[in-house]
C-alpha positions in Angstrom: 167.9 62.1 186.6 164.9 64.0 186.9 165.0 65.7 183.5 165.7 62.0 182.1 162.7 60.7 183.5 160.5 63.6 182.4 161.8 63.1 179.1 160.6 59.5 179.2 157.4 60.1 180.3 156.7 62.9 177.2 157.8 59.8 175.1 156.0 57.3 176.5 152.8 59.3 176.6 153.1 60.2 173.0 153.3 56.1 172.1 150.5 55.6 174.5 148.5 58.4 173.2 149.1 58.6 169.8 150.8 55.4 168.7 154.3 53.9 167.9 154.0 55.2 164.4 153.4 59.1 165.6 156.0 58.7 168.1 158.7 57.5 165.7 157.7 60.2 162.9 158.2 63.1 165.5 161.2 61.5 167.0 162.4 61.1 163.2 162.8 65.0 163.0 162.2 66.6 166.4 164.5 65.6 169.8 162.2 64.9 172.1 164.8 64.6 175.0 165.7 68.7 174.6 165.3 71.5 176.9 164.5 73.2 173.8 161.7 71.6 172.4 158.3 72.2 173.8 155.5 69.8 173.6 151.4 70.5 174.3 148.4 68.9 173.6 146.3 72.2 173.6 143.7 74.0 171.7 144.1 77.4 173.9 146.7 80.1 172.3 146.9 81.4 176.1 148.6 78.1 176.7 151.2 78.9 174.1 151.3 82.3 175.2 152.7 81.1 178.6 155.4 79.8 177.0 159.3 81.6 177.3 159.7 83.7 174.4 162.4 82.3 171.6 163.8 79.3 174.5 162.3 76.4 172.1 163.6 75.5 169.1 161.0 73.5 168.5 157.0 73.7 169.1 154.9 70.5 168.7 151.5 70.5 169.6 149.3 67.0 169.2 145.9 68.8 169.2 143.9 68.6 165.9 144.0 72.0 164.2 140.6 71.1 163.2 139.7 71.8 167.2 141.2 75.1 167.0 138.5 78.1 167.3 140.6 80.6 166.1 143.6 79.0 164.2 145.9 81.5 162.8 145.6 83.4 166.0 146.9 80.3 167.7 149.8 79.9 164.6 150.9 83.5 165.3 151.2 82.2 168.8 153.5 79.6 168.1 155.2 82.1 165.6 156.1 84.2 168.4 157.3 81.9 170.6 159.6 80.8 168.3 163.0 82.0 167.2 163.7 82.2 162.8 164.0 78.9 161.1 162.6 77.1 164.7 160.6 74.2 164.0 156.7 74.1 164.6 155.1 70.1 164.2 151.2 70.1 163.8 148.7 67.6 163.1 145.1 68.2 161.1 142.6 65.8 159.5 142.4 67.2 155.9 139.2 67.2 154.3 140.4 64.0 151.7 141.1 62.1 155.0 138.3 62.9 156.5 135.8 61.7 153.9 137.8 58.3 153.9 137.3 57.9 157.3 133.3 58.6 157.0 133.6 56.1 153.9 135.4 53.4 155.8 133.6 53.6 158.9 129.8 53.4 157.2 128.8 51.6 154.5 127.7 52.9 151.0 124.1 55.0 150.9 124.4 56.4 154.2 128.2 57.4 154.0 127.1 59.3 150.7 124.0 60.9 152.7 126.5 61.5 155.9 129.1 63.0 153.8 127.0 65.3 152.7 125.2 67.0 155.2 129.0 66.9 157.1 130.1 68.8 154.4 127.3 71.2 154.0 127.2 71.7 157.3 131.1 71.9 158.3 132.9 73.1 155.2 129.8 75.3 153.7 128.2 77.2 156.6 131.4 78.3 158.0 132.3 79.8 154.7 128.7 81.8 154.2 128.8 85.5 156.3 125.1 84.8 156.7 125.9 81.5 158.8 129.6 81.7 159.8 128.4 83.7 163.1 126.1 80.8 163.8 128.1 77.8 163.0 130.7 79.4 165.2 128.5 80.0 168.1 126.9 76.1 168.4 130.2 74.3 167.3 133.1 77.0 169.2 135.3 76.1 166.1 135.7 72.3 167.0 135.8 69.6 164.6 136.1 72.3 161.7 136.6 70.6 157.9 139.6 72.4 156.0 141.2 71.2 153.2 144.9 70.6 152.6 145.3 73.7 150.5 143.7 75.8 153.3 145.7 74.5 156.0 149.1 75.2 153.6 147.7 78.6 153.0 147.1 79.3 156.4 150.8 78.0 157.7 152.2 80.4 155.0 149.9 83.5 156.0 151.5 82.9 159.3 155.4 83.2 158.8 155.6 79.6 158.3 157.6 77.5 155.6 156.4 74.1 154.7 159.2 71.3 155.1 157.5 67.6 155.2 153.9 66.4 155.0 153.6 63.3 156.3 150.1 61.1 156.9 149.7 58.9 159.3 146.1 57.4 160.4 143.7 59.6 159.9 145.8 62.9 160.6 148.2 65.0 158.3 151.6 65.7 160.2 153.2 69.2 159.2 156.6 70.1 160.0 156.7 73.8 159.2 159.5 76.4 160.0 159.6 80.2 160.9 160.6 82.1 158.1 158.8 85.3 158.6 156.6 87.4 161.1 152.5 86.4 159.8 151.6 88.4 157.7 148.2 89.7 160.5 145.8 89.9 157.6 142.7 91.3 159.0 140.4 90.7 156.1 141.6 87.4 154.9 139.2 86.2 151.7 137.4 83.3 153.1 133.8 83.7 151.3 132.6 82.3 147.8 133.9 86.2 146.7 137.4 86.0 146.3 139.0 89.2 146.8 142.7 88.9 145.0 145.8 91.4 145.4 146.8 91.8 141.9 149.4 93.8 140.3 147.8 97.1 138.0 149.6 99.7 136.1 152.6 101.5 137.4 152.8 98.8 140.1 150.1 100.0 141.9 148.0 97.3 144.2 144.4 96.4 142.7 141.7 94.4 144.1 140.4 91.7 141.5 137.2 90.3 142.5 136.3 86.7 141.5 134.2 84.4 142.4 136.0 81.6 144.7 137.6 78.6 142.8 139.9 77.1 145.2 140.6 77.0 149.0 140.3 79.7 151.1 144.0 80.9 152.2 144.9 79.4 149.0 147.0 82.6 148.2 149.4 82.4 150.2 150.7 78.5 148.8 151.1 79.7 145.3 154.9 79.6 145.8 155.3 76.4 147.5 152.6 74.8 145.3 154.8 76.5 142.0 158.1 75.0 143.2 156.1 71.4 144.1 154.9 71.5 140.3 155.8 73.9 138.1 153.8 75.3 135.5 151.8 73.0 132.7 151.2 73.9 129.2 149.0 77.5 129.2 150.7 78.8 132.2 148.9 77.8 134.8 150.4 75.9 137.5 150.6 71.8 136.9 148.7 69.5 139.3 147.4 72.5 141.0 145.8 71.0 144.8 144.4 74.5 145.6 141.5 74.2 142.9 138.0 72.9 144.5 135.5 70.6 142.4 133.2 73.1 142.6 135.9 75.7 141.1 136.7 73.7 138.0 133.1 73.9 137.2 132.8 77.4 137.7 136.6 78.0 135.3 135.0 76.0 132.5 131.6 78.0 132.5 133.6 81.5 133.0 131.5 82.0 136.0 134.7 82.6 138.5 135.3 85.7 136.2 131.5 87.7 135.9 132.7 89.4 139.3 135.2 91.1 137.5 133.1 93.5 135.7 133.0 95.3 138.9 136.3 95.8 138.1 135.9 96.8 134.5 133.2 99.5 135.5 135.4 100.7 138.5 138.0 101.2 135.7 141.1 99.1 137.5 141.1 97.1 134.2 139.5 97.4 131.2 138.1 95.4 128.3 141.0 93.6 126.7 144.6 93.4 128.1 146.7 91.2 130.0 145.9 89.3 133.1 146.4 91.2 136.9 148.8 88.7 138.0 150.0 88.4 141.9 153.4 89.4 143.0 154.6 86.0 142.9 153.4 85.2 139.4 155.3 88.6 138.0 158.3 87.9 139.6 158.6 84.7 136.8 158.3 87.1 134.0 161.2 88.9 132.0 162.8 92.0 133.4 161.4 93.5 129.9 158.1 92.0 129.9 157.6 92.9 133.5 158.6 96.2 132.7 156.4 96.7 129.9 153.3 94.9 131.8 153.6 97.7 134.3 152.7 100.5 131.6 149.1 99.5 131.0 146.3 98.5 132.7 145.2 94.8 132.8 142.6 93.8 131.1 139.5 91.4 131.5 139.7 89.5 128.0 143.6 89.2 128.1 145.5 88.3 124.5 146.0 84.7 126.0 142.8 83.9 124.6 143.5 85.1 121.2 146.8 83.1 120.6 146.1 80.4 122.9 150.1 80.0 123.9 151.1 76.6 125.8 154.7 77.0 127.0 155.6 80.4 129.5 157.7 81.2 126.8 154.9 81.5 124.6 153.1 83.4 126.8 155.5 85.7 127.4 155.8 86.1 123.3 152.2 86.2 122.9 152.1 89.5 125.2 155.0 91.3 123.7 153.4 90.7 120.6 150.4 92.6 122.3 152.5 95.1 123.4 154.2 96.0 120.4 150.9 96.4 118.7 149.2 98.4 121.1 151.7 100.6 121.1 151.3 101.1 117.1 147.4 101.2 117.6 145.8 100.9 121.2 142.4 100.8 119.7 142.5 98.6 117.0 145.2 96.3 118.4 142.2 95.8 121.4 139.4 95.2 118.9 141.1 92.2 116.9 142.3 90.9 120.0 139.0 90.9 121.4 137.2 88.8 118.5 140.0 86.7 118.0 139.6 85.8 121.6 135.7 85.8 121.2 136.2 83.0 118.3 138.4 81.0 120.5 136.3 81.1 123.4 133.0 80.8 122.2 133.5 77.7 118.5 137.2 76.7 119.7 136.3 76.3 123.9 139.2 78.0 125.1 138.6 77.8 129.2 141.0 78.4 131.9 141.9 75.1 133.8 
């Protein structure tokens, strides 16, 4: 009787708390009358650190992620407590629903003036290593601005596996599940430079420099995003969330790439050749194309741009087709590639999307 009335208090607090409509989603896909499932509202990882190791199934915690100082520290927390496939349930107001809130709640002029100094000043500065120790030291992480992408990308990075995305109010609802240990990255790319683990010749891990073009963590979606949408016509994948405002700007002007001459002069790629692609991205191709892709290195000005392929199949086509001829002729194979790429980018605006 005790446990039962327990129980009914959790539930009752969560309606009270949160609302009918929170209550109902959570009770739609967690059992909030278990043993086994674990309920906070908490910000502290020491909290969830108290916790009996691998005795919930389930983890649900109602605090913001947005109030989180350090967040992946507190989702390797939760990832620990947790045995495989157990159930973690979060909540975080996304950057999209944060700007409708700011655009509901004032009216138009000084929304547009609030929204911006919000965002310069909770999305920007945190991102900037010349501010970030600042912004952290007045604000101790709370109220943080992440978009969806980042919050995806930060679940993943953590042995987590999206399941249902559900919004309700002005919070996202994220029922994730373990499907890995995190991966601890200790030098996750968060800056405007985006530093990119690519695949080089004989399989060997490069670093691709670029400037930044979509949300930090952003990585470590590709795979959920790929299987959400597939790929569009050029290769890239369709209705791709992870790519800021900012970053389509910076793909249409080739800016996102001038980093990568870093790479060119460090000699990881060179002038003309296919694209570095991530592990994930590779794994799509043919066993003979990836085969073949492993024998050279990438290249800056890949043969993409010279036959401008829509359809993966084409793509993959359009590289064996480079293959074959670099094999024949490495230097002039690069050197009509190049100009026929040149002509394309330059009278035809060929521009990465």
């Amino acid at each position: 009787m005790l446990a039962e009335a327990i129980y009914l208090q959790r539930e009752q607090l969560i309606k009270d708390e949160f609302g009918e409509a929170v209550y109902n989603l959570i009770q739609n896909y967690a059992d909030l009358n278990s043993k086994h499932t674990a309920v906070q509202q908490t910000h502290s990882r020491f909290e969830v650190k108290s916790l009996e190791e691998e005795y919930f199934d389930t983890y649900i915690n109602l605090e913001r992620l947005n109030d989180i100082k350090q967040i992946n520290k507190f989702i390797e927390a939760v990832n620990s407590k947790l045995p495989m496939n157990g159930i973690y349930i979060g909540c975080v107001e996304t950057s999209r629903l944060r700007k409708l809130r700011i655009y509901k709640k004032y009216p138009r002029g000084i929304s547009d003036v609030y929204y911006f100094f919000d965002y310069m000043v909770k999305r920007v500065l945190p991102k900037l290593p010349f501010t970030k120790r600042l912004y952290f030291l007045i604000t101790r992480g709370q109220n943080r601005v992440m978009a969806r992408a980042e919050i995806i990308g930060r679940l993943y990075s953590c042995g987590f596996e999206m399941l249902i995305e559900k919004t309700v109010g002005n919070n996202l609802y994220f029922f994730v599940k373990k499907s890995s240990k995190p991966s601890f990255d200790a030098h996750p790319s968060y800056g405007p430079l985006f530093k990119m683990r690519r695949i080089g010749k004989n399989g060997k891990t490069i670093i691709v420099y670029k400037f930044r073009t979509m949300s930090p963590y952003s990585e470590y979606a590709q795979e959920y995003v790929y299987q959400m949408n597939k790929l569009q016509d050029g290769g890239k994948i369709k209705n791709d969330f992870r790519v800021t405002t900012l970053g389509k700007v910076f793909r249409k002007f080739w800016i996102d790439e001038l980093p990568m001459v870093y790479n060119l002069l460090k000699g990881d790629i060179k002038l003309v050749g296919v694209r570095p692609l991530s592990k994930h991205y590779l794994s799509l191709y043919t066993l003979e194309i990836r085969a073949r892709r492993l024998k050279y290195k990438p290249g800056l000005v890949p043969p993409f741009y010279a036959d401008m392929p829509k359809t993966f199949e084409e793509i993959l086509a359009s590289e064996k087709g480079y293959f074959d001829a670099y094999d024949k002729s490495p230097f002039i194979t690069d050197v009509k590639y190049f100009f026929r790429a040149f002509y394309n980018i330059v009278f035809k605006k060929a521009r990465s999307k």
